[in-house]
C-alpha positions as CSV (number, residue, x, y, z in Angstrom):
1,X,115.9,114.3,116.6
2,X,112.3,114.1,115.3
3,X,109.1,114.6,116.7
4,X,106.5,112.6,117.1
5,X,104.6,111.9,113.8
6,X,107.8,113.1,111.7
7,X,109.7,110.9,109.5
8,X,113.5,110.4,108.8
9,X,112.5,110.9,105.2
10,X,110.1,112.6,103.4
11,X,109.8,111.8,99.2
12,X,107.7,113.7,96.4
13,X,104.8,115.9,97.4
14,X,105.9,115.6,101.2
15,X,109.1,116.8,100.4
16,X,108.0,119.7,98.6
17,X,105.7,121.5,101.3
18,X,108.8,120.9,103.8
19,X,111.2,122.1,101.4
20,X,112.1,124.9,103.6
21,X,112.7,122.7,107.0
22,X,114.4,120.2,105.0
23,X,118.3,119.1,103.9
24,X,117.1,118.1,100.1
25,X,119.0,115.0,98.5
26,X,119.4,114.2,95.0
27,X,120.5,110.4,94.8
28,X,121.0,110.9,91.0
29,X,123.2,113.3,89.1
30,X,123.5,113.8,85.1
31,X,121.6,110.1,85.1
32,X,124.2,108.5,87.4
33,X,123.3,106.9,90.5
34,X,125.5,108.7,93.2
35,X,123.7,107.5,96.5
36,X,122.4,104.2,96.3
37,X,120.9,104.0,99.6
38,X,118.6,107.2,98.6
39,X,117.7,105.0,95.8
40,X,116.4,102.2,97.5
41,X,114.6,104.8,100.0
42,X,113.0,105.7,97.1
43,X,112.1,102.5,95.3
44,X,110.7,101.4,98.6
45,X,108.5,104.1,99.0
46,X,107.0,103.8,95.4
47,X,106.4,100.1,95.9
48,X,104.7,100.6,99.3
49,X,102.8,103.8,99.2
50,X,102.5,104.5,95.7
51,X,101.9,101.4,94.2
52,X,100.9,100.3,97.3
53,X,102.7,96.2,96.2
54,X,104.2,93.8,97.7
55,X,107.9,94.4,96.6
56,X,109.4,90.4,97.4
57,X,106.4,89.9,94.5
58,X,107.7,92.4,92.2
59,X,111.1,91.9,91.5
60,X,112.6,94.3,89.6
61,X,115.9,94.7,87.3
62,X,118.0,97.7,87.1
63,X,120.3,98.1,83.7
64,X,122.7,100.6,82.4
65,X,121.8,102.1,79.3
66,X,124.1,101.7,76.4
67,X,126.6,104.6,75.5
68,X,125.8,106.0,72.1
69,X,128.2,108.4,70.4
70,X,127.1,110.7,68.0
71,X,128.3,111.1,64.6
């Protein structure tokens, strides 16, 4: 349950001064996507309060980096 005035999720600075009350979730591992639905959380909170756009004006496109192997 939450309080009033507390969120279900907290991102950057507000999740580092309630590290210590908090579960912490890391939706990316090695540069792999694990939790996808962290991931949008977070997109959605840069778009809103960070960027502070509209994000149905701001489409944006998500790729997968090429693999390169090393000679």
């Amino acid at each position: 349950m939450f309080g009033i005035g507390q969120k279900d999720v907290y991102l950057g600075y507000e999740a580092q001064t309630r590290r210590g009350m908090l579960g912490l979730s890391y939706p990316i591992e090695h540069g792999i996507v694990r939790d996808w639905e962290a991931m949008e959380r977070f997109w959605e909170h840069a778009f809103d309060n960070e960027l502070r756009v509209n994000i149905d004006e701001h489409p944006v496109l998500l790729t997968e980096a090429p693999i390169i192997e090393k000679k």
